[in-house]
LOTI-111450 format. One record per residue (C-alpha): residue number from 1; x, y, z. Coordinates in Angstrom, 3 decimals. Layout:
<rs>
- NUM  X  Y  Z
...
</rs>
This chain:
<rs>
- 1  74.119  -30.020  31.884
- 2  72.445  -33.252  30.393
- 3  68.799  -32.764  30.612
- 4  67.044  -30.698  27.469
- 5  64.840  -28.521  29.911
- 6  68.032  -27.597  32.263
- 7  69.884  -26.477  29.208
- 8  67.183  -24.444  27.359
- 9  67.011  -22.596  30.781
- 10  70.812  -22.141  31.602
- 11  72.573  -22.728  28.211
- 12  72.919  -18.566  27.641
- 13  74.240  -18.000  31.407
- 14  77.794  -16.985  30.125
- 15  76.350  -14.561  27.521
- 16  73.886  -12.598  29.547
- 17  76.004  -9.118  30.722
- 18  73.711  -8.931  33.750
- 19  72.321  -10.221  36.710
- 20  68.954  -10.693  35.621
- 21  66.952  -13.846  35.902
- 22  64.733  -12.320  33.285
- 23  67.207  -10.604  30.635
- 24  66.655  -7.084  29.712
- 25  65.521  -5.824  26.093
- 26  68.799  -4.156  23.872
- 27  66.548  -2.813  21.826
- 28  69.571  -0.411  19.827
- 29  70.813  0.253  16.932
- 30  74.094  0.663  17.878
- 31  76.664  0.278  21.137
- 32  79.140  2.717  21.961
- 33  82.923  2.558  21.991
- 34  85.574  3.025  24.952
- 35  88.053  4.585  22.528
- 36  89.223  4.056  18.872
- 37  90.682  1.250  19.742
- 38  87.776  -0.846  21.151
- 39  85.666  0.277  18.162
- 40  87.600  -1.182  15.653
- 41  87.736  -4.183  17.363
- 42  83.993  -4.359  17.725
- 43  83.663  -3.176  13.936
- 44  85.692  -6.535  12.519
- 45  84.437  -9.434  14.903
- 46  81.920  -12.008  13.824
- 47  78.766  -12.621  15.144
- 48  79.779  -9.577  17.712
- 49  77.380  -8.143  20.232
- 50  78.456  -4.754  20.943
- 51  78.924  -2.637  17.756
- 52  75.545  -2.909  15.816
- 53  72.660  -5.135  15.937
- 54  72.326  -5.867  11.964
- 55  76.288  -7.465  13.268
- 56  74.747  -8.916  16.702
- 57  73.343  -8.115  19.955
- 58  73.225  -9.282  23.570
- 59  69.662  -11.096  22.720
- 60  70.962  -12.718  19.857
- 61  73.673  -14.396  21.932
- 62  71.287  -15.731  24.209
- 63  68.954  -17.379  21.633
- 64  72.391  -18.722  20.085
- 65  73.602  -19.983  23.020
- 66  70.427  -22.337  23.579
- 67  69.922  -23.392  19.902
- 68  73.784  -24.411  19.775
- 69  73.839  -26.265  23.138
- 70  70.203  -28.073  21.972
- 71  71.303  -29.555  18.863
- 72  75.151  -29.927  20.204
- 73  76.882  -27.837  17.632
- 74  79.779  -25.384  18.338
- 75  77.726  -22.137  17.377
- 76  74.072  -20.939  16.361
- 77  73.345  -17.212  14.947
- 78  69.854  -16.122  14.349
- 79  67.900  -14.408  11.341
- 80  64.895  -12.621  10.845
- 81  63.145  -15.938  9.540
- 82  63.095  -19.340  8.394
- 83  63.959  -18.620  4.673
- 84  66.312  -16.337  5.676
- 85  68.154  -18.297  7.802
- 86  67.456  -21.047  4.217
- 87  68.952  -18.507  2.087
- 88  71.577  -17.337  3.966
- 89  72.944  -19.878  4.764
- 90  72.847  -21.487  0.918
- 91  74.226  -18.484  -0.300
- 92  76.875  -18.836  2.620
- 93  78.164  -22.046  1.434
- 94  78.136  -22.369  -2.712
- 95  79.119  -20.257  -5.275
- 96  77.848  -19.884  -8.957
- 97  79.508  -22.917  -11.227
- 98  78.402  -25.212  -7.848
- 99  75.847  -28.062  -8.059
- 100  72.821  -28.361  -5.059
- 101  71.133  -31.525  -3.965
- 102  67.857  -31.410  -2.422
- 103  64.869  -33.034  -2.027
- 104  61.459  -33.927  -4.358
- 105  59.585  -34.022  -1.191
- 106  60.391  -30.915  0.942
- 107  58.767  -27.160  2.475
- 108  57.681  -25.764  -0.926
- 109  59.644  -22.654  -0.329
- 110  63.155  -24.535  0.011
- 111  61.746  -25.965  -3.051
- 112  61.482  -22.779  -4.518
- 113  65.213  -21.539  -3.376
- 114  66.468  -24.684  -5.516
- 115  64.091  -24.544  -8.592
- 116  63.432  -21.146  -8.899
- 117  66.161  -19.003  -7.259
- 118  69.429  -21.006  -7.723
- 119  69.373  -21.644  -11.109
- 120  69.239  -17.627  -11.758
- 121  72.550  -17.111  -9.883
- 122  74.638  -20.188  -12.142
- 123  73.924  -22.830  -9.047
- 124  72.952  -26.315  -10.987
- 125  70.237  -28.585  -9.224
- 126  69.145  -32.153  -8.747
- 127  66.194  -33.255  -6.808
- 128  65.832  -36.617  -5.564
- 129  63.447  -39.211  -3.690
- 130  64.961  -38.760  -0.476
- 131  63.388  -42.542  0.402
- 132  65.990  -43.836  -2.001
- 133  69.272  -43.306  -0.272
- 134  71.395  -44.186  -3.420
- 135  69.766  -41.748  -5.101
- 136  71.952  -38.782  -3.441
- 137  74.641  -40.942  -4.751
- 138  73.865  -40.789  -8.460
- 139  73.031  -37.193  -8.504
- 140  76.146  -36.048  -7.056
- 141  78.603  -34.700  -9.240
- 142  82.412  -33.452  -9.175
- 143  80.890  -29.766  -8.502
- 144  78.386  -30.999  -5.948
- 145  78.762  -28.301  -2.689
- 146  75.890  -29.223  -1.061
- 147  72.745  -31.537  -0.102
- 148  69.529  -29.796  1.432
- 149  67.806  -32.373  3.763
- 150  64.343  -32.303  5.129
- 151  63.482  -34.983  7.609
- 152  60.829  -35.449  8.223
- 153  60.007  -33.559  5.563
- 154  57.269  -31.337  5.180
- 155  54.085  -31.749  4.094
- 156  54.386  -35.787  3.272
- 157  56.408  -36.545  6.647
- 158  59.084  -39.148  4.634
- 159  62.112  -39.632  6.102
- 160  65.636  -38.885  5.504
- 161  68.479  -41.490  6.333
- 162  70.568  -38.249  7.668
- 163  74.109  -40.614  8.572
- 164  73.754  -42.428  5.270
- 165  73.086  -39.085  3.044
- 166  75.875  -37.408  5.427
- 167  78.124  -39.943  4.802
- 168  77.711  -40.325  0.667
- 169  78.481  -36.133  0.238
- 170  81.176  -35.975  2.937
- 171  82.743  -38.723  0.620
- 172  82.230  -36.375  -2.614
- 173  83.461  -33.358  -0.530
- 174  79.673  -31.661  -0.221
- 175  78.526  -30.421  2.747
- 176  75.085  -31.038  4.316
- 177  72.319  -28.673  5.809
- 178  69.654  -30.221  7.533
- 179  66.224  -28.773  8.095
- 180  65.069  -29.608  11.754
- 181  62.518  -27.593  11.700
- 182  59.600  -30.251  12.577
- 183  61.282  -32.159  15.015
- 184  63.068  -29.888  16.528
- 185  66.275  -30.928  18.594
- 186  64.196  -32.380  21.078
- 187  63.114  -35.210  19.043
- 188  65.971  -34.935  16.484
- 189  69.595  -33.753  16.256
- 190  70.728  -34.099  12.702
- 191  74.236  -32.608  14.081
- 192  74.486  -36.187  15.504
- 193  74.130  -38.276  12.325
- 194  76.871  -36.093  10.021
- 195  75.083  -32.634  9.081
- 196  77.273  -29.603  9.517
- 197  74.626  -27.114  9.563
- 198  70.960  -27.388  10.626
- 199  68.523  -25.093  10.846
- 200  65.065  -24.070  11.991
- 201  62.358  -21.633  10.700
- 202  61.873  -20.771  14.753
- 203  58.896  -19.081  13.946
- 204  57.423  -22.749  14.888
- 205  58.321  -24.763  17.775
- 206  61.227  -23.129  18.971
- 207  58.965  -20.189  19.924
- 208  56.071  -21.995  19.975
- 209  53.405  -18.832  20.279
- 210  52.913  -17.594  16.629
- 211  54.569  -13.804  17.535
- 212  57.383  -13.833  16.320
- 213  59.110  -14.461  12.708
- 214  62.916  -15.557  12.935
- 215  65.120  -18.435  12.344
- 216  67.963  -20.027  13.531
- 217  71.590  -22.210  12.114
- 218  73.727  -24.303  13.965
- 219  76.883  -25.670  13.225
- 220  80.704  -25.713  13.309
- 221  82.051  -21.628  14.285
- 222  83.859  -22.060  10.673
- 223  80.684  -22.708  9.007
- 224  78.625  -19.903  10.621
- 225  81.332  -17.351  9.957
- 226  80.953  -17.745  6.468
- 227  77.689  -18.019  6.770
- 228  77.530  -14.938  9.108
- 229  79.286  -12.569  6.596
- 230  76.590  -13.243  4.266
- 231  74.073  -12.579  6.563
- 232  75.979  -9.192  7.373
- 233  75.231  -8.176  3.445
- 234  72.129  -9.226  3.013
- 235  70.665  -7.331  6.395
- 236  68.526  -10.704  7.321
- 237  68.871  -9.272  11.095
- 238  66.297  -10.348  13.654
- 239  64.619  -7.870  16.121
- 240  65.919  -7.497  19.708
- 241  62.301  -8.041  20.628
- 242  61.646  -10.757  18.577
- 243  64.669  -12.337  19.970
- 244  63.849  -12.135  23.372
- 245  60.459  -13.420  22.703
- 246  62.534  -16.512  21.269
- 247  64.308  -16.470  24.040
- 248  61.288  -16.736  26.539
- 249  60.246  -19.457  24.059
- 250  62.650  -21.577  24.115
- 251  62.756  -22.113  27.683
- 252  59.741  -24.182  27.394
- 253  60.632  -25.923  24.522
- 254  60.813  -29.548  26.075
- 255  57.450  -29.647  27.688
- 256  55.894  -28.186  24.820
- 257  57.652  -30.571  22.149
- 258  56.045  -33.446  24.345
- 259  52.749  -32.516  24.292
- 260  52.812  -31.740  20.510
- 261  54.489  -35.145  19.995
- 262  51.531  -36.893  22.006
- 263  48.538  -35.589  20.635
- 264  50.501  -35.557  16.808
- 265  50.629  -39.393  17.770
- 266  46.762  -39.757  19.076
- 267  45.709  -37.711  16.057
- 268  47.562  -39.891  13.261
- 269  46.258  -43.322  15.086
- 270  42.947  -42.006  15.634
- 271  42.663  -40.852  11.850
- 272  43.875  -44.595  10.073
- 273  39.952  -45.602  11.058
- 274  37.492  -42.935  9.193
- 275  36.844  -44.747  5.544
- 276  36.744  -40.886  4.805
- 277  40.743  -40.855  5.201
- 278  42.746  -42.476  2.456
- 279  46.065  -42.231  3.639
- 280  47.926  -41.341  7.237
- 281  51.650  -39.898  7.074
- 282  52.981  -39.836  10.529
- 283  56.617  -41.517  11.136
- 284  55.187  -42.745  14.411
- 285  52.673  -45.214  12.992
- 286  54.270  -48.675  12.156
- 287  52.053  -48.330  9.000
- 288  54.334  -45.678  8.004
- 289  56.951  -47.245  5.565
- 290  60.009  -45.789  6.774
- 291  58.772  -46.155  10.254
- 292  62.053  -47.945  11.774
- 293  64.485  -45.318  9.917
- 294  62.274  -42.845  12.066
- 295  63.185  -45.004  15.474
- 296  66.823  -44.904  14.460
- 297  67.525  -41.263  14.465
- 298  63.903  -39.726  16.595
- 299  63.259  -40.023  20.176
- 300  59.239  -39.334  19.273
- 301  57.666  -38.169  15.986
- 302  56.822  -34.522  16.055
- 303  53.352  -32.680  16.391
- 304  52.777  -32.733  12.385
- 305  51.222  -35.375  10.762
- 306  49.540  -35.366  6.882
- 307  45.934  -36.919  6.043
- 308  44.803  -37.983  2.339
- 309  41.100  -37.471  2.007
- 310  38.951  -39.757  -0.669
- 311  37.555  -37.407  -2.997
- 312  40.801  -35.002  -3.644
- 313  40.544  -31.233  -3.027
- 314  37.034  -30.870  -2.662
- 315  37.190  -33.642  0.180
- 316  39.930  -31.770  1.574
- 317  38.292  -28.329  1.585
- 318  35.169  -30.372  2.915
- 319  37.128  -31.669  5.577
- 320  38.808  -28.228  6.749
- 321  35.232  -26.444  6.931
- 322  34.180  -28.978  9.299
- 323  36.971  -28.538  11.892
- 324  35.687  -26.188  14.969
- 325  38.682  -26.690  17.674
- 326  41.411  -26.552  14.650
- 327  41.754  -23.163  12.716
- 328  42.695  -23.009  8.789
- 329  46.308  -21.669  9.036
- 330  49.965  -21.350  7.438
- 331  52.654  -22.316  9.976
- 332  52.800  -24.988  13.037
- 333  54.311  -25.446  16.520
- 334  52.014  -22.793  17.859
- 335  50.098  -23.419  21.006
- 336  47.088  -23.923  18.991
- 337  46.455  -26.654  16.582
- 338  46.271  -25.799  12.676
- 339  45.276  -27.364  10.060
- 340  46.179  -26.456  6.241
- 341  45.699  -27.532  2.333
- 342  49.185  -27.582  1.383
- 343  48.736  -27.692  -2.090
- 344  46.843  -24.463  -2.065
- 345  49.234  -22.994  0.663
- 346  52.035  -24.128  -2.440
- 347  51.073  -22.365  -5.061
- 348  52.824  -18.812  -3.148
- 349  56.025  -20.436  -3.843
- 350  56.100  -23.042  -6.617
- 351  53.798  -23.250  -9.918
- 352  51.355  -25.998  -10.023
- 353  53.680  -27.801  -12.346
- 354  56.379  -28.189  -9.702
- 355  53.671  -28.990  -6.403
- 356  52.473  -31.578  -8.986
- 357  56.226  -33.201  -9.196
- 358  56.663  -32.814  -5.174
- 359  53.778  -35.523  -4.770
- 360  51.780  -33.059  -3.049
- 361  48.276  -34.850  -3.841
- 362  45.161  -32.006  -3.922
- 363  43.873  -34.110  -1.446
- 364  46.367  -33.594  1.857
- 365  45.483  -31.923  4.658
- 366  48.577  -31.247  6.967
- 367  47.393  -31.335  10.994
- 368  50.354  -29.613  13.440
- 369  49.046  -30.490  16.215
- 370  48.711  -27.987  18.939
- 371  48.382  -28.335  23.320
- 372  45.015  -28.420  23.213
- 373  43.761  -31.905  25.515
- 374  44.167  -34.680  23.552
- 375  40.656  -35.711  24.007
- 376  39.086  -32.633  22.522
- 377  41.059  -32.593  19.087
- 378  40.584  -36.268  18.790
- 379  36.542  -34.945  19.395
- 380  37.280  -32.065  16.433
- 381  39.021  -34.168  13.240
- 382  37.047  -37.685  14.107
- 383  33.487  -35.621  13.446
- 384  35.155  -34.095  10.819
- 385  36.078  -37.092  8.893
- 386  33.390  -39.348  10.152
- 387  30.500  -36.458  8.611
- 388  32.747  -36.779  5.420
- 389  31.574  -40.582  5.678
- 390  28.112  -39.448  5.330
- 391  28.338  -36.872  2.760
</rs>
C-alpha cells in the first residue's frame, strides 16, 4: 500500500479480531484468560491487547497500526493526550543527571515540560533558536539524551532543519523526538529525516472533529517499549471510545489535511495585503524566511498560519471580536476554523517572563484553518483586518 488514503483505511486490517468493516467498541476493563498459563503471558507483554486496557486494547491497536504505517515507523501506541503522549515519552527516554534540548520557539506547554517540570526531577535544559542549526550543536553536552523538535513550530510557524538537527545529536549519542503535530504525516514525516520518535497531540488533525482528547508516538518497537512501560506507571491510558473515534478519524485524514492545507495557504496570501497586518508566518509563502527548508522536508504547509497585528494586543483582541465565520478557541485541526491569542492562551502554562523569551509578540493571532469554503473565510479575516484599517 503506497497511497496515504489506502493506508489510513487498511493499515489496522491485521489487528482487527473480527470481520467487521466498521470495528466494534472493547469498551473493558479487563479480558479474560484461557488458563494460568495464557494469563501470565498476557500479564508481561508490551503494548498487549488482551489483559487490561490501562496495558492495551483491540482499539488501541488499530489507531497504532495507522499512525505507524503513516509516518513509516515500526510501532505507534496511543495516550490519553498530547502532553501525555509529551511526557511520557520524555520521561521514557532520560533519566535525572541527563541534559534536554529543545526549542525557544515551540507549543508553550512542551515549553513548560522543559522549563518548569524537568528541572524539578535533576533533567538540565538548553533552549535554542531552532533557525540556527549550529546552535543544537553548541548546546549539546556529554550528558545530552535528547533534542525536542517542533517543526513547524507552534505558534510562530519557524522551521526545523529535522536531518541536520538529527544528524548533529545522533553524532553526540542523543536521541530525537519530533513533534508532528501541525503537519501531520501527510505533509511531513520527520521519521524520514533522522527522528526516532514523533509524536502528535491527535486531539487535532489526526481526529480532526474536536471530541476526543488523545495522542499518539511513533517510532522504533525498542523505543516505544521503553516508552510503553512508562506509560504503564503513569496510567496515561486512552478510552476505548475515544480510540475508536480516532480511529474513524483517521480514515479521513488525507482529504481533510488537503483542504486545511489549501485554505491555510489562501488565508496567509490573502492576509500579506491588509496595512492592518504587520507580519504573516506561514512556511508556504516565499516571504517566509525559511521558506525553501519548508520545500525540502513538506509536501504542503499545514492549515495553521500566525498573523502580527499593528497595534499589539489590543489590535489583536480587536481583530478576534471582529471574526463571525472563525470562533475564539484553544486547539486546531477541527473541522471548523479557530482563531486564538496565543500569548493569552500561554500564560496556563508558562509565566509571562518565559512567553516573553519564546518571541510570542502580544500581538499574534494564530488562524488553524478549518473546511469551511475557501471563499467564505477569506470573506471573514479580510473584513476583519480591513475594519482594523479604519479604526
Amino acid at each position: 500500500m503506497t497511497g496515504a488514503s489506502t493506508r489510513t483505511i487498511h493499515a489496522d486490517r491485521d489487528v482487527n479480531p473480527t470481520q467487521a468493516i466498521a470495528p466494534p467498541i472493547y469498551q473493558t476493563a479487563n479480558f479474560w484468560a484461557d488458563d494460568l498459563a495464557a494469563f501470565a503471558a498476557s500479564a508481561v507483554e508490551t503494548r498487549g491487547t488482551s489483559f487490561y486496557t490501562r496495558y492495551g486494547n483491540p482499539n488501541h491497536a488499530q489507531v497504532a497500526a495507522v499512525v505507524a504505517e503513516l509516518e513509516g515507523t515500526e510501532a505507534a501506541m496511543v495516550t490519553a493526550s498530547g502532553m501525555a503522549a509529551l511526557t511520557t515519552a520524555v520521561l521514557g527516554l532520560i533519566s535525572s543527571g541527563d541534559h534536554v534540548v529543545g526549542q525557544v520557539s515551540t507549543y508553550g506547554g512542551t515549553a513548560s515540560v522543559l522549563q518548569n517540570l524537568l528541572p524539578r526531577l535533576g533533567v538540565s535544559t538548553t533552549m535554542v533558536d531552532q533557525t540556527d542549526t549550529a546552535a543544537f550543536a553548541r548546546a549539546i553536552t556529554t550528558n545530552t539524551k535528547l533534542v525536542l523538535l517542533e517543526t513547524p513550530s507552534n505558534p510562530l510557524l519557524q522551521v526545523t532543519d529535522l536531518a541536520a538537527v538529527a544528524e548533529i545529536a545522533h553524532a553526540n549519542g542523543a536521541l530525537v523526538l519530533a513533534d508532528n503535530t501541525l503537519a501531520t504525516p501527510i505533509t511531513q514525516r520527520p521519521a524520514e529525516f533522522g527522528a526516532d520518535v514523533v509524536w502528535h497531540s491527535a486531539t487535532k488533525y489526526l481526529n480532526g472533529h474536536s471530541d476526543v482528547s488523545a495522542g499518539a508516538l511513533a517510532g522504533s518497537a525498542e523505543l516505544l517499549d521503553r516508552i510503553w512501560d512508562v506509560g504503564l506507571l503513569t496510567g496515561a491510558v486512552l478510552g476505548p471510545i475515544d480510540a475508536w473515534l480516532l480511529l474513524r478519524g483517521l480514515r479521513t485524514l488525507p482529504i481533510r489535511v488537503e483542504r486545511h492545507n489549501a485554505n491555510g495557504m489562501a488565508l496567509a496570501e490573502a492576509l500579506e495585503n491588509p496595512p492592518a497586518v504587520a507580519a504573516v508566518h506561514y512556511p508556504g509563502l516565499a516571504s517566509h524566511p525559511q521558506h525553501a527548508l519548508a520545500t525540502t522536508q513538506m509536501s504542503s504547509f499545514g492549515g495553521v498560519l500566525a498573523i502580527e497585528l499593528v497595534g499589539g494586543g489590543e489590535a489583536a483582541g480587536a481583530f478576534l471580536g471582529r471574526l463571525t465565520i472563525s470562533r475564539i478557541a484553544a486547539s486546531l485541526g477541527g473541522v471548523g476554523t479557530l482563531a486564538v491569542h496565543p500569548a493569552s492562551m500561554w500564560r496556563g502554562m508558562l509565566s509571562d517572563e518565559q512567553i516573553v523569551e519564546a518571541g510570542v509578540p502580544l500581538g499574534l493571532v494564530r488562524i488553524a484553518a478549518g473546511l469551511e469554503d475557501t471563499a467564505d473565510l477569506l470573506d471573514d479575516v479580510i473584513a476583519a483586518a480591513d475594519a482594523m484599517d479604519a479604526r
